[in-house]
N, C-alpha and C positions, 0 to 999 in steps of 0.2 A: 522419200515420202511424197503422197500426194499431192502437190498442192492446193487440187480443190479440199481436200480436207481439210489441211491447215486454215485456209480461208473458212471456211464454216465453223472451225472451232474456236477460232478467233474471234471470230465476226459474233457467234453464241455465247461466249466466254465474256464479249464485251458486255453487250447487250442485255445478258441477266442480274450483272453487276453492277447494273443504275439502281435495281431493287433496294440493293444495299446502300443509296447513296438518297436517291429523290425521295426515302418513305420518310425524311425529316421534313420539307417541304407540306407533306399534305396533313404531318401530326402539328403544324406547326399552330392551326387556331385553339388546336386541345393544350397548346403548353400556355396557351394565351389567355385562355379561360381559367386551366386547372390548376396553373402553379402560379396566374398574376403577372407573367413576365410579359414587358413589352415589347414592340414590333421592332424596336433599337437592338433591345436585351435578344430576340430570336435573330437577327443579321448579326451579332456577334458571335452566334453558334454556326451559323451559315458560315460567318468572316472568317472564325478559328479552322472551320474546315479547309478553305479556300487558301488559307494560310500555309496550311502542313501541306496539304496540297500540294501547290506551286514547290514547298521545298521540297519534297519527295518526288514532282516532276524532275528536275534537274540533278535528285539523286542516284535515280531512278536509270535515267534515262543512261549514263554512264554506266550505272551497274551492267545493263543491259548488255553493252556493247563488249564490256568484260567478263563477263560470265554466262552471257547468253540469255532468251527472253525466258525458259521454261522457268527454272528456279524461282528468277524475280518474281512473275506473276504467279506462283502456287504459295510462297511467303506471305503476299499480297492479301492473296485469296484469304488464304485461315487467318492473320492479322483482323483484315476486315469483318468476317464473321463473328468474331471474338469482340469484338465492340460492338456489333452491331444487337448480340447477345445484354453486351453487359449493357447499352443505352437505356433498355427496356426497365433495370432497376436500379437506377442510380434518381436522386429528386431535387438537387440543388444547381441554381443555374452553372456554378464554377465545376463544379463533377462531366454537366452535357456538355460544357466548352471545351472540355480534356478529352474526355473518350470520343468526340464529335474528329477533335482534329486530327488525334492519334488514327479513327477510319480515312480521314483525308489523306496521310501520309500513306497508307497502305492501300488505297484505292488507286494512290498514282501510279502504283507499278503495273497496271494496265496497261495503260496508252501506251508508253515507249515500248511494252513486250509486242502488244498484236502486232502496232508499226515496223517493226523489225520482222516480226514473223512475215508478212505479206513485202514487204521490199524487199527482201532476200529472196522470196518466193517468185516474181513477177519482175520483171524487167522491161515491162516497156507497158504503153498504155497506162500511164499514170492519170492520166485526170478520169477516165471511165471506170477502173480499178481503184483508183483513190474516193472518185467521190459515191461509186455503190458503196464499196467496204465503212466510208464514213457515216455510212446511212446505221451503219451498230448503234450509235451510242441515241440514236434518234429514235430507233425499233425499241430500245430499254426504255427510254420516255414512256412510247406508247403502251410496253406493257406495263411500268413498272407505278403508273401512276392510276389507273384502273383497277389491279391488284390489290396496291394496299389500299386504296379507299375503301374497298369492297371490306379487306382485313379487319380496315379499323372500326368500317360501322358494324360488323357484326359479331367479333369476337375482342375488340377493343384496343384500343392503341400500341399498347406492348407486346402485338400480335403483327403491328408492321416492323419488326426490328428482329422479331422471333422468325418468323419466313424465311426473309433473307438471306439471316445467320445460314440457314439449312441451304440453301440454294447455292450458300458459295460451297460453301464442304462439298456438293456434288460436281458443282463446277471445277473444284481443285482434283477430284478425282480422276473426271473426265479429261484434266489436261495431264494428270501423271500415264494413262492412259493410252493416250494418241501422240501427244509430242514429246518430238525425240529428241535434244537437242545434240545437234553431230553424225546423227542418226541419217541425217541426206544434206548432200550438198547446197539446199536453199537456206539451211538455216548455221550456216559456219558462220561463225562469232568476227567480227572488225576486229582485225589485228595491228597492231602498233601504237593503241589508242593510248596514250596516257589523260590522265583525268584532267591536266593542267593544260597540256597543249590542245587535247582535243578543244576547249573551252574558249582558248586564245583564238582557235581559230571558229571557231560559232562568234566571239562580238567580233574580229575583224572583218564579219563578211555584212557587207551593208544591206545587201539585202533581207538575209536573216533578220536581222536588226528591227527594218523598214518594217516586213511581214509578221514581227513578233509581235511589234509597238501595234500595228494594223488590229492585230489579232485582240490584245488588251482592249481598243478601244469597243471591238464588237463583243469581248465576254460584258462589258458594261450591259450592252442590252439584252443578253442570253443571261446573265442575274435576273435580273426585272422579269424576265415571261418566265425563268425556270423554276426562281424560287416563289414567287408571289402568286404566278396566275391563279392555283387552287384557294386562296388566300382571298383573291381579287373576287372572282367571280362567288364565292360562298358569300363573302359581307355585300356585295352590289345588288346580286339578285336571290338572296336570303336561300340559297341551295346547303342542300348536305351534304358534307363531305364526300361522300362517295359520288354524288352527282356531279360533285362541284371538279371532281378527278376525272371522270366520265368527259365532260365538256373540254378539260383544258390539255384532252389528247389530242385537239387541233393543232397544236403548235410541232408537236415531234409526227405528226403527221406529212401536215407542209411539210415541216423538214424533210422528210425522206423522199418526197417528189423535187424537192429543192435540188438536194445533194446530190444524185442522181443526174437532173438535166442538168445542173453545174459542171461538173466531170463533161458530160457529153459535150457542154457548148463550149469549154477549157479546150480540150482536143481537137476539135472545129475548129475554133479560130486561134490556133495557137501561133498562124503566121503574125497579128496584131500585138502578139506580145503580150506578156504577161501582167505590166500594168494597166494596157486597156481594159483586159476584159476582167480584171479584178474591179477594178470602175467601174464596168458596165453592172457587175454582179455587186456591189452594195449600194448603186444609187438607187434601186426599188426600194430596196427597205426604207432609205427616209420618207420618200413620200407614205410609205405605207403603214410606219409608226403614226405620222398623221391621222390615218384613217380613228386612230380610236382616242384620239385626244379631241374631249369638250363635243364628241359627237352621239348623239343619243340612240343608240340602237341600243335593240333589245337583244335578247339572249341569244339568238339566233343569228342577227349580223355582227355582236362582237365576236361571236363563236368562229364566222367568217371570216373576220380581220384576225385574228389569232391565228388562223391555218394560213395567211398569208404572211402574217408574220413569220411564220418557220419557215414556208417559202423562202423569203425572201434573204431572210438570214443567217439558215444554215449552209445556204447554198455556197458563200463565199467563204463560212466558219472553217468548213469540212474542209476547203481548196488549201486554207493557210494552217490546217493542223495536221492533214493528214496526207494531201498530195505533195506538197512542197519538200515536206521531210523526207515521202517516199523518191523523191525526183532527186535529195541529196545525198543519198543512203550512201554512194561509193565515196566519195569526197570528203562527207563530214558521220557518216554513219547516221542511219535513218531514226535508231530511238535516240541519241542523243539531240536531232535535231525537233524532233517531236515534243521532247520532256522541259528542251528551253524551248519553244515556241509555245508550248502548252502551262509551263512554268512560269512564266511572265502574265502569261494570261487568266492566270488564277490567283498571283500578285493584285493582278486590278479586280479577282472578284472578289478579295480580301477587303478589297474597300468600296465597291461595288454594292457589298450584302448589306453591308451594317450603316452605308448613306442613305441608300435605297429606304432602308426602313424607316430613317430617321426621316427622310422627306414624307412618304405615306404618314409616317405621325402628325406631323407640325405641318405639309402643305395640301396635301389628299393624292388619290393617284392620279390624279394630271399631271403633278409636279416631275413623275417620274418619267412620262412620254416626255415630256421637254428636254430630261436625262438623254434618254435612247435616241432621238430625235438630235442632239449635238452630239452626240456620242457617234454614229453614222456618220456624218458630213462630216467632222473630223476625219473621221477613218477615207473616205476617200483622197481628201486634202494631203493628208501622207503619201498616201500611197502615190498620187497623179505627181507630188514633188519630190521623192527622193526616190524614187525606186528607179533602178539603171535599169535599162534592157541589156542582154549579152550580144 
């Protein structure tokens, strides 16, 4: 099989599947208004996702490796749709906490399928290949928060949940379709993996460890822009939803010029070693979380520091989710390594979503650039102290 094909249907398959995941994100001032819940009470619909999540990364990400990505991700697919369905008529907070997390669980069999698809696929030029291909889940941002605004101002809320539904059915189509699995030599399945030892040997490797823990510290601040920005920018500068969606495609914008030159400058200086230029690629973001903390720009330069915000943060996110696991694919199998790196990192956006809120409630949103802002400088402090070079 081709691999550029695989890569495009990967790369599309991720990407249309944020639809399904970010249109809670921009309904989230209508649950705020229409049903009275608060911005606590919406981070624990975010939390419960971020919850099943993580644990269907790590479930996920083993299945993968033993029965191959097709299967996992087409389960995934109709799983997700089927909630994303039933979201739309369900009205009490404990109902969208369920059907929220139950899509979480099934949205994670994504990551660890594509990552395997493209590492088996590609063998060398990991950080150029890793960090375009990581530019998917940043292209779903940009379409997928545009869309439903557009959804929800003109045909109404349970019209961003209703799309979706349909978008994955087509997408599960298109992957019964084109991917074969066995079908060509780039996508034969990791053999000898058992579920225990594969596991034993992912926490005996400190790096993994280092890069996971790295990773957690920066989904902290990938909560804060992914979940809130529509949020943010609608109550600051009194926008409508759809505009307020329109505006906060700065963020998976940067990202994609992030990821991108990430990869290229990873492959450049790959004589430095992997914990410098990890350093080098998250000390911009601290300073540049600053940019929007207690500073008074208007709609048009937070709009500006928001697109460098993606900049700056996707660029090392995409390094530790999606190159690093492609760079371990032989040794530890590349969805397993994806599903625990990406598993722990969705751990922290489990408590990440529903702090987050709570601080917007009781401190305002400065309180949460102070978040993201230690949350950064941690992240490098790991990494500069434990990470071994080879």
């Amino acid at each position: 099989m081709d691999k550029r094909l695989i890569f495009l249907v990967a790369y599309v398959t991720y990407a249309f599947s944020y639809l399904a995941r970010l249109n809670f994100s921009v309904v989230m001032p209508i649950l705020n208004e229409g049903f009275g819940f608060s911005k606590f009470s919406l981070g624990l619909i975010g939390g419960a996702y971020s919850f099943s999540y993580a644990i269907g990364q790590f479930v996920h990400g083993q299945l993968v490796e033993k029965y191959g990505p097709k299967m996992i991700i087409l389960i995934g697919l109709l799983l997700s749709s089927l909630m994303n369905f039933l979201f739309g008529y369900v009205d009490s907070l404990v109902l969208f906490i369920i059907v929220w997390a139950i899509n979480g669980f099934a949205q994670a069999a994504g990551w660890p399928s594509v990552i395997k698809m493209i590492s088996t696929s590609f063998n060398s030029r990991f950080g150029k290949i890793g960090g375009f291909f990581g530019s998917c889940f940043l292209v779903g941002n940009l379409v997928a928060w545009p869309i439903i605004g557009y959804a929800v101002s003109n045909f109404g809320w349970r019209m961003a949940f209703a799309v979706p539904s349909i978008v994955l059915l087509i997408l599960a189509f298109i992957i019964c379709l084109t991917i074969k699995d066995g079908a060509s030599g780039s996508l034969v399945k990791v053999s000898g993996f058992g579920w225990f030892e594969n596991f034993r040997k992912l926490i005996s490797s400190r790096n993994i460890i280092v890069v996971a823990l790295a990773f957690v510290l920066l989904q902290f601040v990938r909560s804060v822009f992914t979940l809130w920005a529509p949020t943010y920018l609608f109550e600051r500068f009194s926008l409508s939803l759809e505009f307020a969606s329109y505006f906060a495609v700065a963020i998976p914008f940067g990202g994609i010029l992030g990821s991108i030159v990430s990869g290229w400058f990873l492959d450049r200086l790959r004589k430095f070693g992997r914990r410098t230029v990890l350093c080098l690629l998250v000390l911009p973001l601290s300073f540049t979380v600053l940019l929007l903390y207690n500073m008074p720009f208007g709609l048009v330069g937070t709009t500006i520091s928001l697109f460098l915000i993606g900049f700056t943060l996707y660029g090392p996110h995409v390094i530790m989710s999606a190159v690093i696991p492609m760079e371990f694919n032989e040794n530890y199998g590349g969805a397993s390594v994806a599903g625990f790196i990406d598993g722990l990192g969705y751990l922290g956006l489990m408590f990440a979503d529903s702090s987050s809120g709570w601080l917007v409630d009781v401190y305002g949103w400065n309180s949460v650039l102070i978040f993201c802002f230690a949350s950064s400088i941690s992240t490098i402090f790991l990494i500069a102290s434990f990470y071994k070079e080879k």
